[in-house]
Every structure is written in C-alpha cells, then in structure tokens.
C-alpha positions as MATLAB code, in Angstrom:
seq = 'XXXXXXXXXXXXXXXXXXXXXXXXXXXXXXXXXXXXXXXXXXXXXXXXXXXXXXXXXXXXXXXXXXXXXXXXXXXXXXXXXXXXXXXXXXXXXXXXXXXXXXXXX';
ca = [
      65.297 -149.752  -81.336;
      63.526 -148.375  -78.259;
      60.976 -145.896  -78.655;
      60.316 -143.042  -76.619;
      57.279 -143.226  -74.206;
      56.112 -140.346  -71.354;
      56.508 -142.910  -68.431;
      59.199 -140.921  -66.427;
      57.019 -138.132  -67.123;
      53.866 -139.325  -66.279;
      55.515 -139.963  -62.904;
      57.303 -136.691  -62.312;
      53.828 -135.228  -62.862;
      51.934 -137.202  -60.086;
      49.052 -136.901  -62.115;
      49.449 -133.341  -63.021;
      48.221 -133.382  -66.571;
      48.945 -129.515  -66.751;
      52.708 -130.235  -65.321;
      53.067 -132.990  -68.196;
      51.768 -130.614  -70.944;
      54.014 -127.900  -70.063;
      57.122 -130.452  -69.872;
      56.337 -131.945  -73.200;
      55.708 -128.661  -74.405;
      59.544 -127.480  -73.415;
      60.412 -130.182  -74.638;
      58.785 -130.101  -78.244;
      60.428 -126.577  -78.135;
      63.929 -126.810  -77.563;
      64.983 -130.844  -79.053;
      64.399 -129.329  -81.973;
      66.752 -126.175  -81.702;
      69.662 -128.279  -79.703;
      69.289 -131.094  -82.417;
      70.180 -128.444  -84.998;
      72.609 -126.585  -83.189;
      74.137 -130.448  -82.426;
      74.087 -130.765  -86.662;
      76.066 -127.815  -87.066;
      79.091 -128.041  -84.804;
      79.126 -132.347  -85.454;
      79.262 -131.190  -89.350;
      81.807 -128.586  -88.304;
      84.119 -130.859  -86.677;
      83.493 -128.941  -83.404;
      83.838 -131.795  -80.911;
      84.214 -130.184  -77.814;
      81.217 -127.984  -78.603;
      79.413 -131.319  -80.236;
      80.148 -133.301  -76.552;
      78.267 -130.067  -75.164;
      75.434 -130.449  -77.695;
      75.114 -134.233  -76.268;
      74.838 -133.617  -72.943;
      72.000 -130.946  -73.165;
      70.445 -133.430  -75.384;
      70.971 -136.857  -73.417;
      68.514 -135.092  -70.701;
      65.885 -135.323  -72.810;
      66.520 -138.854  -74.055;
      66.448 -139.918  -70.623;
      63.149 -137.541  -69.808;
      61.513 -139.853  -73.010;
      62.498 -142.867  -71.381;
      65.165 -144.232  -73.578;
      67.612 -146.018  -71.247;
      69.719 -147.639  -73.799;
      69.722 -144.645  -75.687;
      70.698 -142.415  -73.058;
      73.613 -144.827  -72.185;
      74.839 -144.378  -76.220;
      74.890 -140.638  -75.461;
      76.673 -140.890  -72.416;
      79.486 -142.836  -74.232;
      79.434 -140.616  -77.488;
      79.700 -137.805  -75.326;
      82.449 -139.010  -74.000;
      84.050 -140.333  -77.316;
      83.425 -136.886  -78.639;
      85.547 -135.178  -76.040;
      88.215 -137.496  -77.407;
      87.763 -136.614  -81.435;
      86.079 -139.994  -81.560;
      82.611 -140.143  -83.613;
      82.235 -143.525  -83.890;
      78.898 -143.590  -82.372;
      77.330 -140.721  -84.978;
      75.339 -142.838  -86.764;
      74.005 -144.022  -83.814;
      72.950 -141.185  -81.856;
      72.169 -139.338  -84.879;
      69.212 -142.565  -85.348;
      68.307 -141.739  -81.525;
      67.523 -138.208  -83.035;
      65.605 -138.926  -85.660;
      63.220 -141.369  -83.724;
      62.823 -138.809  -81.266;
      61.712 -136.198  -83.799;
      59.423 -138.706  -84.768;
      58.354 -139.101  -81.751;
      57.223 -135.539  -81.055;
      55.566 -134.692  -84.009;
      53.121 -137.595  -82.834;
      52.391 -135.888  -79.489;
];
C-alpha cells in the first residue's frame, strides 16, 4: 500500500514552512472529525450522506499524495451513490494508514 508523504504539500508551499505547518495542521484537525462522521453514516447505511463523507475526505488523500488511493475514493464514492460498498474495506484501510500517518507528524 502507498503511504502518505507531504510532497504535494511541500510544493504548494514554495518553501513556506509556516504555509505547510498550518496546512498539516488543518489537516491533523479535521481527517479526524470527517473520518468519524464517515464511520457513522457508512455504519448507518446512509449512502448518500457516506458518498458526501468521501468526497470531503478524498481531498485530503490526494493533499497526502496518495494517487492510487485517491482513485479508490473516487470510485467508492461513486459506488456509494449507487448502494454499492464494495470498496469499504478498502477505503476504510486508506483511513487507517492515514491516521497513522498523522499521528507521526
């Protein structure tokens, strides 16, 4: 699996460490509210609301530099707007190695 790394960030920033501090810090903040918010309508059988919770949170996959990953969200957004969650597992492991992720930075 790909792991998440602060290239696209690094060169949004220009060299603004300040810029990539506050980003990661927005970050840090809200992935961890929209990944619970995400748990509670996928658990709910909300999918419409679930497909809503994906595309907030594909952003920041593709902000972490997950390109494969991002393209699994895109699709399980997608499914989800059908009543399809065959890609759960899947972005639920995209996640998890993102929460990871941030409690290393």
């Amino acid at each position: 699996m790909e792991q998440p790394n602060q290239s696209y960030i690094k060169s949004l920033s220009g060299g603004n460490i300040e810029f990539e501090k506050k980003l990661i810090s927005v970050i840090k903040t809200e992935f961890p509210i929209e990944k619970s918010i995400y748990l509670k309508n996928i658990t709910a059988k909300k999918y419409k609301e679930t497909a809503e919770n994906v595309h907030k949170l594909k952003h920041k996959i593709s902000i972490l530099g997950l390109e494969k990953s991002y393209e699994i969200a895109v699709q399980y957004e997608n499914d989800l707007r059908k009543n399809n969650t065959i890609l759960k597992d899947d972005f639920e492991t995209i996640l998890q190695v993102i929460t990871n992720y941030l409690i290393t930075i």
